[in-house]
C-alpha positions in Angstrom: 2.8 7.1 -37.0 5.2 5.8 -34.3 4.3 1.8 -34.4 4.8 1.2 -30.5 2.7 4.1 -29.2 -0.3 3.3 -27.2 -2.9 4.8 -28.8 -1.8 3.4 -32.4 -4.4 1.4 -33.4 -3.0 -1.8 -33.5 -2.0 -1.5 -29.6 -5.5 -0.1 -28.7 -7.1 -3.3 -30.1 -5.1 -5.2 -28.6 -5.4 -3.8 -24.8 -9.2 -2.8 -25.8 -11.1 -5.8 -24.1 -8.5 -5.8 -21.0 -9.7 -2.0 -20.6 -12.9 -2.9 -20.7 -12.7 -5.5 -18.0 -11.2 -3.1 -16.0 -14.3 -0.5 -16.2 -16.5 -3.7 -15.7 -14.4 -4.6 -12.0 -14.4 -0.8 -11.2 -18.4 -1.0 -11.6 -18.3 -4.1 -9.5 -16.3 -3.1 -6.7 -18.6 0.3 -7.1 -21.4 -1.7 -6.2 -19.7 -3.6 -3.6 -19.0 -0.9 -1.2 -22.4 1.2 -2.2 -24.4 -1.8 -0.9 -22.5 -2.1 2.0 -23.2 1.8 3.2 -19.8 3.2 2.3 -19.8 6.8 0.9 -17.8 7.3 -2.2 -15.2 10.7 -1.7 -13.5 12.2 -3.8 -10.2 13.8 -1.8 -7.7 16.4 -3.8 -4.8 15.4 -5.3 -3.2 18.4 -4.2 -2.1 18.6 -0.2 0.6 20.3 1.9 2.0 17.2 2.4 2.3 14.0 0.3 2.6 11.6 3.4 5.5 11.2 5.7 6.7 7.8 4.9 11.0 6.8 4.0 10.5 5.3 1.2 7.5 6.8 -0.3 8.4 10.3 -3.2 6.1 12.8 -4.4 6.2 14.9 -7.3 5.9 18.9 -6.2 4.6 22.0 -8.0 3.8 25.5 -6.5 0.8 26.8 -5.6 0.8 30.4 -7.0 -1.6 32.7 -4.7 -4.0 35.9 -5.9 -1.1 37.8 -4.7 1.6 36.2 -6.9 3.5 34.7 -4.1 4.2 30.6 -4.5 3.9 27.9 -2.2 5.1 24.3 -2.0 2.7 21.9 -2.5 2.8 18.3 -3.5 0.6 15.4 -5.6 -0.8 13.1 -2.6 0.9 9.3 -2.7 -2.2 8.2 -1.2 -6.0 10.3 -0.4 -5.5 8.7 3.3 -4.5 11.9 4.8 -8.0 13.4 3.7 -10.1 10.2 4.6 -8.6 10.0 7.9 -10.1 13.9 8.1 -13.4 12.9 6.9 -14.0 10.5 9.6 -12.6 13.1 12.4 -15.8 14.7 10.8 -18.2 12.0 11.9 -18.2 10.0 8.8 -18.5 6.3 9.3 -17.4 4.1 6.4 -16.1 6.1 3.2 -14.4 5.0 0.1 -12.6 6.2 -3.0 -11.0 5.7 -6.2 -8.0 7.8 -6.4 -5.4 9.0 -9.2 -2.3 8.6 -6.9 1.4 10.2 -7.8 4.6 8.2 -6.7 8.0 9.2 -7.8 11.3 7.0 -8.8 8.6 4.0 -9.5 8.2 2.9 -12.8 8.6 -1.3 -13.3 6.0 -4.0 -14.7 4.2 -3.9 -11.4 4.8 0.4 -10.6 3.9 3.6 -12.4 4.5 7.3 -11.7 0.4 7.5 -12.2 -2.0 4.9 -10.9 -5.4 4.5 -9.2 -5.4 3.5 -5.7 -9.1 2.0 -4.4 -9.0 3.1 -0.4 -11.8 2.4 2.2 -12.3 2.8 6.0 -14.6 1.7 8.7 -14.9 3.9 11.4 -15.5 1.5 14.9 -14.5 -1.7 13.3 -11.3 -4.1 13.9 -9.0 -4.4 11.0 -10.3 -8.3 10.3 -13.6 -7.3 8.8 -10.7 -4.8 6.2 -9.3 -8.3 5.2 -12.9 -9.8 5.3 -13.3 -7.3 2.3 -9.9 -7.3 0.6 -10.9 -11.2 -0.1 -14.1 -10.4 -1.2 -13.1 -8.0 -3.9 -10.3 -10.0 -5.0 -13.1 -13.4 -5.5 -15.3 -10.5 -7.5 -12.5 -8.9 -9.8 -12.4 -12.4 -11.0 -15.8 -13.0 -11.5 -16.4 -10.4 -13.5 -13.7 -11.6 -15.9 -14.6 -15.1 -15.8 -11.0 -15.9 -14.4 -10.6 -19.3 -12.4 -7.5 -18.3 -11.3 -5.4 -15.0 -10.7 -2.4 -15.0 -12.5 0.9 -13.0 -12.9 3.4 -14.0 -15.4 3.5 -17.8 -14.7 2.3 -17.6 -11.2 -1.6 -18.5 -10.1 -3.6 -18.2 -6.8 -7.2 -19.3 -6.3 -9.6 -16.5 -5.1 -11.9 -18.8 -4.1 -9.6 -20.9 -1.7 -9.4 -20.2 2.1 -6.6 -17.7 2.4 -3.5 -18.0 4.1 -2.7 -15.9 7.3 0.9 -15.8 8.3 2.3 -13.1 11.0 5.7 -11.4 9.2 7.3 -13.0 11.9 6.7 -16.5 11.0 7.2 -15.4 7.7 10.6 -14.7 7.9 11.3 -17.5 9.8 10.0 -19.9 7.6 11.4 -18.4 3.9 15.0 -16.3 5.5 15.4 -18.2 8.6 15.3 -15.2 10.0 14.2 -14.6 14.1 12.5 -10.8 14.1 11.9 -10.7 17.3 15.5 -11.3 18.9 16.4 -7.7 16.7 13.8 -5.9 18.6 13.2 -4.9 22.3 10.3 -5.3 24.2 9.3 -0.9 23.3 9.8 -2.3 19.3 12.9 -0.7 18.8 14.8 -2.3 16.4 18.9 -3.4 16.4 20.0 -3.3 13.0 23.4 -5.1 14.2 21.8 -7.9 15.3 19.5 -8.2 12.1 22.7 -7.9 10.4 24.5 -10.3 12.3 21.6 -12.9 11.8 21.9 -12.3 8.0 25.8 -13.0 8.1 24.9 -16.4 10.3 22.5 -17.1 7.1 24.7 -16.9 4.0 22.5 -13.6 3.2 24.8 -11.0 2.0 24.6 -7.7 4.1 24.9 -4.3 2.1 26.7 -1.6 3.3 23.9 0.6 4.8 22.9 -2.0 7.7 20.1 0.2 9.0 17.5 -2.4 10.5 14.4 -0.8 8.5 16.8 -1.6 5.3 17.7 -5.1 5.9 14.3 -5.5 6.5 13.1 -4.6 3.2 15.9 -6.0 1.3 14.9 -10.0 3.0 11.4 -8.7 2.6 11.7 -8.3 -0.9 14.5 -10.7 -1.8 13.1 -14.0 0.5 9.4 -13.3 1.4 7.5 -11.9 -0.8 8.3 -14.5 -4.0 6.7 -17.1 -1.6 3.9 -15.4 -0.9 0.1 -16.0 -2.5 1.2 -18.6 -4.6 -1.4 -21.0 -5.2 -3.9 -18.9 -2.6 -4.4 -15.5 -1.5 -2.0 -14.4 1.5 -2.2 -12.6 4.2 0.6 -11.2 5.7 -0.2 -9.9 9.0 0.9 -8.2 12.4 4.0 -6.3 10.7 6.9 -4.9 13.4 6.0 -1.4 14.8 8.8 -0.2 13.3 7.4 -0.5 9.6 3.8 0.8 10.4 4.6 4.1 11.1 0.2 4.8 10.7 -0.6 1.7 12.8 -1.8 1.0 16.2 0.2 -1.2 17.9 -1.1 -4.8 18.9 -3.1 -5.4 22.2 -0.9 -8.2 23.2 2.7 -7.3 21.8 3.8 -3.5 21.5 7.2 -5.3 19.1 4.1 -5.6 16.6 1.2 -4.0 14.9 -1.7 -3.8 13.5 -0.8 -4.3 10.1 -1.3 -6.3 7.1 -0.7 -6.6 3.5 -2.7 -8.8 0.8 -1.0 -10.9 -2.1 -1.5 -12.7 -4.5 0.9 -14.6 -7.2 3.8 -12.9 -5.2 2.3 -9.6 -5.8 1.2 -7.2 -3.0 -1.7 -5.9 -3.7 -3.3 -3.7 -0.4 -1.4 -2.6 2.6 -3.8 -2.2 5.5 -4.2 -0.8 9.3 -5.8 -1.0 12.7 -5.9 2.7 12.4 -3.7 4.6 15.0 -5.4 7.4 16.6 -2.8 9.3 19.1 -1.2 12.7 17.9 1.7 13.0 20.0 2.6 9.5 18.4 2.0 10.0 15.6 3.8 13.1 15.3 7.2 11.2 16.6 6.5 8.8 14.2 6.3 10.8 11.2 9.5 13.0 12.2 11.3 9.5 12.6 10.6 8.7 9.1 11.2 12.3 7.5 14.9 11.9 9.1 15.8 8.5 8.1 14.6 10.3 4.4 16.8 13.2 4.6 19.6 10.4 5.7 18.4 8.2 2.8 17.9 10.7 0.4 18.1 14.1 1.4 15.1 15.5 1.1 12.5 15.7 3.7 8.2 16.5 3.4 6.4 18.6 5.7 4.2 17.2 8.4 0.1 18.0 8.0 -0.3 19.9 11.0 -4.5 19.4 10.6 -4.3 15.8 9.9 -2.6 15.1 13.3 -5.2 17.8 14.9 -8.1 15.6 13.3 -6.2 12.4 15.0 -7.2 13.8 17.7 -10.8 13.5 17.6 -10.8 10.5 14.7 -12.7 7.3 16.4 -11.1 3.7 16.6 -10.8 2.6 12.8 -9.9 0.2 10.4 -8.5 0.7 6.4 -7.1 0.3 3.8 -5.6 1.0 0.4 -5.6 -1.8 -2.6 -3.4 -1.1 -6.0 -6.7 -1.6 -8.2 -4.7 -1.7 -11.4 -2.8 -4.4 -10.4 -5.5 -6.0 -9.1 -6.9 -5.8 -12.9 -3.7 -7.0 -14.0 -4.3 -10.2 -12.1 -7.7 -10.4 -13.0 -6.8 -10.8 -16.8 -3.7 -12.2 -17.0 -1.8 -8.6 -18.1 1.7 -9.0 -18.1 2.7 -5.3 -17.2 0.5 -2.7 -15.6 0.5 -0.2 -18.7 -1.3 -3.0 -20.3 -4.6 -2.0 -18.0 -4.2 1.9 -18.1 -6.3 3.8 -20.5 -3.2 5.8 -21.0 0.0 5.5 -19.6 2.2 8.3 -18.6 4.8 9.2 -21.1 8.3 7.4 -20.6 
């Protein structure tokens, strides 16, 4: 019997009582949402399109008709398309626990297979999403007892009062870094001049000097290791240009209505002011599928029904939370197959 398998006994032990927090906060944030009048769904995993996002792969398979003939059809990288559809329908506040699919992720903190906890509020501004983001994050700990959040070395109190901090001042403050002088006043963004800021920096500037790129790469390399360290963070008002499923701010149209939650450097939900126009949406979404194919070359259809049901969606607010990586922080796991029942093959 192979020693280092999962399911060898040994191992099993071992992970047993961090699995069995994990059903213990999944019960919790159950309850959470339940009393709070949100409706548990259960979207397919199975959609014409996997979302329409750069950076974002899906595994495909065919669909194989009554009449033999196949059609493309992809694992979902997120149930939001569905949701979204749901409250065109004239639900309110809905929730789920979803198996998710992502392609070319597999690290300590990513795997091909996980379970992604997304909810929405149909009529309510973004900042009662983050109200509840903290909430679960103070309750997946106590349910394990955990003072503290933790993530190989790193700790942030649940309990503390959590850090706000626009992406702009972010990067400001950790890459020196002005956003705002790369983009114009309609958020479109000047690669060049994030580039040239870089250079002005000592930051190294990789060949591909694509705005959305450099972006990630300071992101990443500069932000994000400074972030929910010692309290939660919340990183908020992200440019338009990387929230392609956001509504823009009221008072800046450079920024949106967009946030992510960490904790111990770790993101660990990435949430919206939802936008609700079509036509925008649409140009969006065709944006990102040709910086893919330029990227990557390959592109993903757009859901033609999801951007009909924009249409008649109301003014929302969600979001979508990494819940085994919120269990990983919960108990201390250093790598995410530690808190999987059973981890896709490698």
């Amino acid at each position: 019997m192979p020693e280092s398998s999962w399911w060898s006994p040994h191992r099993h032990a071992d992970r047993r009582p961090i699995l069995l927090a994990r059903n213990r906060i999944d019960a919790a944030l159950r309850q959470y949402l339940v009393e709070r009048d949100f409706l548990l769904v259960d979207p397919p995993g199975l959609q014409r399109s996997p979302g329409n996002e750069t950076h974002l792969h899906a595994f495909g398979t065919t669909m194989i008709g009554n009449d033999g003939e196949g059609k493309a059809m992809y694992l979902h990288t997120s149930p939001e398309f569905t949701m979204k559809k749901l409250l065109a329908a004239g639900e309110r506040r809905i929730a789920s626990f979803q198996h998710v699919w992502r392609n070319r992720e597999r690290s300590a903190l990513h795997h091909p297979e996980f379970t992604m906890l997304e909810w929405y509020r149909a009529g309510e501004d973004y900042g009662v999403i983050i109200e509840d983001c903290l909430a679960m994050l103070r309750l997946a700990a106590e349910t394990t007892g955990a003072k503290k959040l933790q993530f190989r070395g790193r700790e942030a109190d649940p309990l503390a009062e959590a850090e706000r901090i626009s992406v702009v001042e972010a990067f400001a403050r950790y890459a020196g870094i002005d956003l705002l002088a790369t983009i114009d006043a309609d958020g479109i963004a000047d690669g060049d001049a994030f580039a040239e800021q870089m250079t002005e920096r000592g930051l190294s500037v990789p060949e591909d000097r694509s705005w959305s790129y450099l972006f990630s790469r300071v992101l990443v390399e500069k932000v994000e290791p400074n972030l929910g360290l010692g309290r939660i963070t919340v990183l908020d008002r992200y440019p338009a240009c990387e929230a392609a499923l956001a509504r823009r701010a009221a008072d800046d149209r450079r920024v949106s209505e967009r946030f992510e939650l960490y904790a111990c450097g770790v993101e660990l939900a990435n949430g919206f002011g939802e936008l609700t126009d079509p036509e925008e949406q649409r140009r969006r979404f065709a944006a990102e599928m040709n910086e893919k194919h330029r990227l990557y070359g390959e592109q993903y259809p757009i859901d033609e029904e999801f951007l009909a049901a924009l249409a008649i969606m109301p003014e929302a607010s969600g979001v979508a939370m990494g819940f085994d990586r919120l269990v990983m922080l919960a108990t201390a796991a250093p790598r995410i197959e530690m808190v999987l029942w059973a981890p896709v093959a490698e």
